[in-house]
Each structure stands twice: as structure tokens, then as C-alpha cells.
Wavefront OBJ file of the C-alpha trace (Angstrom):
o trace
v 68.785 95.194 145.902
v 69.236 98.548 147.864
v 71.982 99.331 145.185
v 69.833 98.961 142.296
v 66.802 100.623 143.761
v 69.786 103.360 143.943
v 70.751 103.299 140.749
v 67.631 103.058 138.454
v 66.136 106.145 139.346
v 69.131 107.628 138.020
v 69.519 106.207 135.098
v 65.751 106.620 134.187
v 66.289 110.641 134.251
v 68.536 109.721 131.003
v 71.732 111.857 132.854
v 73.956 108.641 132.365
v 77.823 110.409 131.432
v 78.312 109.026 127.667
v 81.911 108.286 126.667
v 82.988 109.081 123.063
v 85.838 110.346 121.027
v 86.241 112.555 119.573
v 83.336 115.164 119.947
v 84.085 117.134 116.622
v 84.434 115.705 113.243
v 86.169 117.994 110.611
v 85.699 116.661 106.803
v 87.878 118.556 104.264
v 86.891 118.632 100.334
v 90.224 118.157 98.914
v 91.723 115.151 101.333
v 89.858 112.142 100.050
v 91.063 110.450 103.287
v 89.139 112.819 106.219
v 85.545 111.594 104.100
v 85.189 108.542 106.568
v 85.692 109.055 110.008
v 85.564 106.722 112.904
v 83.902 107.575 116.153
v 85.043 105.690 119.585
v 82.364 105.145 122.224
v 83.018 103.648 125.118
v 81.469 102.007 128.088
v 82.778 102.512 131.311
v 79.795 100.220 133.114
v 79.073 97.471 134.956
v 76.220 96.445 132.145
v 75.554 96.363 128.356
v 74.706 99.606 126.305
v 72.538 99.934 123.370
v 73.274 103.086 121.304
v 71.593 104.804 118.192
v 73.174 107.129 116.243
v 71.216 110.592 114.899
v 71.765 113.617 112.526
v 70.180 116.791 111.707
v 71.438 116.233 108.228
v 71.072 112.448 107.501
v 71.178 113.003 104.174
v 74.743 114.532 104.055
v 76.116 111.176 105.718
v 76.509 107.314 105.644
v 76.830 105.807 109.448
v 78.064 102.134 109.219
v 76.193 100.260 112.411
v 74.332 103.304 112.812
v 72.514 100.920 116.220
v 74.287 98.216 117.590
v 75.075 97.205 121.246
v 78.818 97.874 123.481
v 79.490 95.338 126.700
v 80.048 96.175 129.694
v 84.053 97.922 129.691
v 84.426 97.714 126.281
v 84.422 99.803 123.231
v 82.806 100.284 119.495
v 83.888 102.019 116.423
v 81.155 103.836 114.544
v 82.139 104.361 110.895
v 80.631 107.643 109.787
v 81.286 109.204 105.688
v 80.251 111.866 104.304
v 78.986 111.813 101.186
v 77.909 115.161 99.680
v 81.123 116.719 99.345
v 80.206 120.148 97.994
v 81.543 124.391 98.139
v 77.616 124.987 99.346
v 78.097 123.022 102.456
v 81.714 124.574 103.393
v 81.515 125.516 107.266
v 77.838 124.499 107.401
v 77.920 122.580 111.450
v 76.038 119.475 111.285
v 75.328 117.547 114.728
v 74.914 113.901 115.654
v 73.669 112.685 118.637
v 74.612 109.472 120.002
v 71.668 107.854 122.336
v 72.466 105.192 125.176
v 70.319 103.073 126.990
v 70.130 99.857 129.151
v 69.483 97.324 127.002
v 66.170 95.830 128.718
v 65.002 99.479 128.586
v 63.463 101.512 125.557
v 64.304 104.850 127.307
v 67.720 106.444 126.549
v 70.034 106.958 129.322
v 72.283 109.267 128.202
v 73.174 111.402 125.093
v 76.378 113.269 123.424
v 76.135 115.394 120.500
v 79.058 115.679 118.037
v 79.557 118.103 115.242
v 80.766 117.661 112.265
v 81.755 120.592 109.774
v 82.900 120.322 106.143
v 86.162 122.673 105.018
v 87.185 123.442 101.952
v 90.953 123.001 102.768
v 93.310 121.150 105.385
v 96.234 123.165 104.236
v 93.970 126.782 103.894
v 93.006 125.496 107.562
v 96.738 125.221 108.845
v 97.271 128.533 106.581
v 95.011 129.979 108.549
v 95.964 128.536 112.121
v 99.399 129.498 111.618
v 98.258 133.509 110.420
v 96.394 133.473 113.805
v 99.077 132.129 115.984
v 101.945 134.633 114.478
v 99.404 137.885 114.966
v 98.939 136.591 118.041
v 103.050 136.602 118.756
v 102.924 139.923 117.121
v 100.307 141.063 119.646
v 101.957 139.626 122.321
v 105.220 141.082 121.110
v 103.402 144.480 120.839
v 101.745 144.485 124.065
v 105.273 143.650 125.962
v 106.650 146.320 123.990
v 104.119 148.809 125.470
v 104.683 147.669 129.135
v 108.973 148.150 128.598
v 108.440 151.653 127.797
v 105.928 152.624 130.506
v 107.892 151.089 132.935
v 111.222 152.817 131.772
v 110.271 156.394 133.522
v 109.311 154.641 136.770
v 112.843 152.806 136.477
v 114.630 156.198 135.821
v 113.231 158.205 139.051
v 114.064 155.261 141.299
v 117.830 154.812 140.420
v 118.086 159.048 140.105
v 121.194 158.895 141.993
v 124.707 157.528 141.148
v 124.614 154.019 143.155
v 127.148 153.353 146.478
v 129.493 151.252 144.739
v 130.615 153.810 142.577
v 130.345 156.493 144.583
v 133.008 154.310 146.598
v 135.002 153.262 143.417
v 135.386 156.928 142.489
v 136.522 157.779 146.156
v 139.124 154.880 146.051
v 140.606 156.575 142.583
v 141.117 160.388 143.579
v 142.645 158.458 147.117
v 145.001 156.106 144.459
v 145.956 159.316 142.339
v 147.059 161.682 145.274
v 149.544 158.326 146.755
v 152.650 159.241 145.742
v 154.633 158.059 142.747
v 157.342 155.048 143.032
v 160.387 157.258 142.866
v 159.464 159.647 145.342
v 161.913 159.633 148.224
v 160.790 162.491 150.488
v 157.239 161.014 151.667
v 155.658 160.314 154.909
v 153.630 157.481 153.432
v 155.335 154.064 153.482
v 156.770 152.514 150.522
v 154.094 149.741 149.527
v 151.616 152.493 148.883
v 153.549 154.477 146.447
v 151.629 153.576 142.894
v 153.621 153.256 139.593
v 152.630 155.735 136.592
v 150.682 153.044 135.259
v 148.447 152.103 138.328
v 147.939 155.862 138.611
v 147.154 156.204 134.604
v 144.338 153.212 135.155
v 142.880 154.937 138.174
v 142.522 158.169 136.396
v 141.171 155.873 133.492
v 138.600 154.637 135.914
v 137.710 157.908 137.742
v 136.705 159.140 133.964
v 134.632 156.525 133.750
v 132.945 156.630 137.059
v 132.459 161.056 136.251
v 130.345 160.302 133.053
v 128.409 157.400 134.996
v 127.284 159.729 137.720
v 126.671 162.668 135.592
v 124.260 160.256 133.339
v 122.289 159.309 136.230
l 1 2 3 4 5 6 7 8 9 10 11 12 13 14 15 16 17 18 19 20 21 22 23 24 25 26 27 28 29 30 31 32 33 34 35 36 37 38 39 40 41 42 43 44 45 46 47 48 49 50 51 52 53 54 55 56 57 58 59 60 61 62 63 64 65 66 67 68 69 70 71 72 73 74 75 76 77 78 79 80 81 82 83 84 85 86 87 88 89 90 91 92 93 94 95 96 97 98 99 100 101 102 103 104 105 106 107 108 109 110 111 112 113 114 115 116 117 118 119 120 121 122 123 124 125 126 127 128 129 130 131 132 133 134 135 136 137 138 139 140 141 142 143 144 145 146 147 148 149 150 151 152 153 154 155 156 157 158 159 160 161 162 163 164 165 166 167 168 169 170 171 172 173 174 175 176 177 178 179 180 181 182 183 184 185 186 187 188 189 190 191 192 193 194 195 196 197 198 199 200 201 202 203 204 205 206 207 208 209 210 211 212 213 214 215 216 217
């Protein structure tokens, strides 16, 4: 008893959450097949629903079971066509509204409104989707573009100066080049670090290298 003295009140205020899918019908002119489209609602409760279906436009469309009833958990398809198929009614929004209530009571519980809009073309539509999504890349493409080059400054002032690594690389090639050549007999150094021409060719190789680096940065 103290559960549906809860309840009631509630439902009375007609605030009861109405369950249907989906919440937008599209219709377009040239596919025959989007004319008649079926509406889901659903019923979540513990008791029976009575529903009505309404338009702004009745005249535009045909609802099959237009009132009927839905038990408790269950679900019911409402069949709704439209019938007036013509260019004057292209992106013109109707809206239903689908009305619950208890069935002992007159008072609806709960509504959801739906719209429906008639297009002139599923294919123009997807034309026109796809257009929107690609400027949108191209924006986005843009805009990232933008942020590189702004950024690119900042990057150049923090890395001014040649880094450690080849600051030390260079240092290790001018040591390498003034080691003395295999060959060379009269030489304080010991024998393992005397270079050939080659290792001595590569290190001058690599000190270039290192030169244009630093005087780039």
C-alpha cells in the first residue's frame, strides 16, 4: 500500500520516462522503401500501458494501430507511412507525440515527441554528409598546420645550441685524427691506439659532419 501511495502521485504529474526508438524518422522521395517506417516503444514497467499516437500534420501520414495497449516488459511496433510524398514538403519537420498512460486511468503519464522530416535524396544526403566530414578533415588538417608552424620558432630558440652528444662526438674525432698513423715507429703512444688511414679518413668524414651540424644550429 505505502508503495503505491508512493508511486501514484508520480505518475499522475504525467513525468513517467517513455521508451521508444528511434526518436527521428527521415522519409526520402526517391527510396520507395524509407515511406513506411516502424516505431519501437517499449515498456519497461511493472503494469500495462495504453498509448495514442499524435501529429501536427495528420494529414501527411498513415499510423497503423495508431492506439493500442503494451504489457508490462514488453514491446509494440507502430507502423507509420507517409503518404504525401512531394518537392513542397522537402525538409518541412513534422512531430508526433506518443501519449502513455495507466490503463485504468484517462490521464497520460508520459509523452515523447518524434520528428519526422521528408528529403529529397538518400544519396544527395550521404553526398552531403561526406562534403561535411572531408571540410571538416580539411579544417582539421588546416588548423594542425597552423599550430606546426607557430610552434617551430619556439622549437628553434630552445635547441639554439649544438647538443652534448655532438659536441662530444666532434671532440672524440679531432682526438682520433691527431693519434698517430699505423706505421709510425717513433711515438710515445702505445701501439693499439695508432689508427689506420682509413679510421682516420672516417673520423675526418664525421668531424665534417658534426662542423655543418653545429654551425646550423
Amino acid at each position: 500500500p505505502m508503495q503505491q501511495q508512493k508511486r501514484q502521485p508520480e505518475l499522475v504529474e504525467g513525468n513517467l520516462p517513455v521508451f521508444v526508438f528511434p526518436t527521428e524518422l527521415i522519409f526520402y522521395a526517391d527510396d520507395q522503401s524509407t515511406h513506411k517506417q516502424v516505431l519501437t516503444l517499449y515498456n519497461p514497467y511493472e503494469f500495462a500501458l495504453k498509448f495514442k499516437v499524435l501529429c501536427t500534420t495528420p494529414n501527411k501520414y498513415a499510423v497503423v494501430d495508431a492506439t493500442g495497449a503494451v504489457k508490462p516488459q514488453c514491446c509494440v511496433d507502430i507502423v507509420i507511412r507517409h503518404r504525401d510524398v512531394r518537392a513542397s514538403y522537402y525538409g518541412v519537420i513534422d512531430k508526433f507525440r506518443l501519449q502513455v498512460s495507466e490503463q485504468s486511468q484517462r490521464k497520460a503519464l508520459g509523452k515523447k515527441e518524434i520528428i519526422a522530416t521528408l528529403l529529397p535524396s538518400a544519396k544527395e544526403q550521404q553526398q552531403q554528409k561526406e562534403e561535411e566530414e572531408k571540410r571538416i578533415k580539411e579544417h582539421l588538417a588546416e588548423s594542425v598546420f597552423f599550430e606546426q608552424t607557430l610552434c617551430q620558432p619556439e622549437n628553434r630558440t630552445a635547441s639554439s645550441g649544438p647538443s652534448l652528444l655532438t659536441v662530444f662526438l666532434g671532440i672524440v674525432c679531432v682526438a682520433a685524427l691527431m693519434l698517430p698513423t699505423l706505421g709510425e715507429m717513433e711515438s710515445l703512444v702505445p701501439l693499439y691506439l695508432h689508427l689506420s688511414v682509413n679510421q682516420k679518413l672516417v673520423a675526418a668524414y664525421v668531424l665534417g659532419l658534426i662542423t655543418m651540424v653545429i654551425l646550423r644550429t
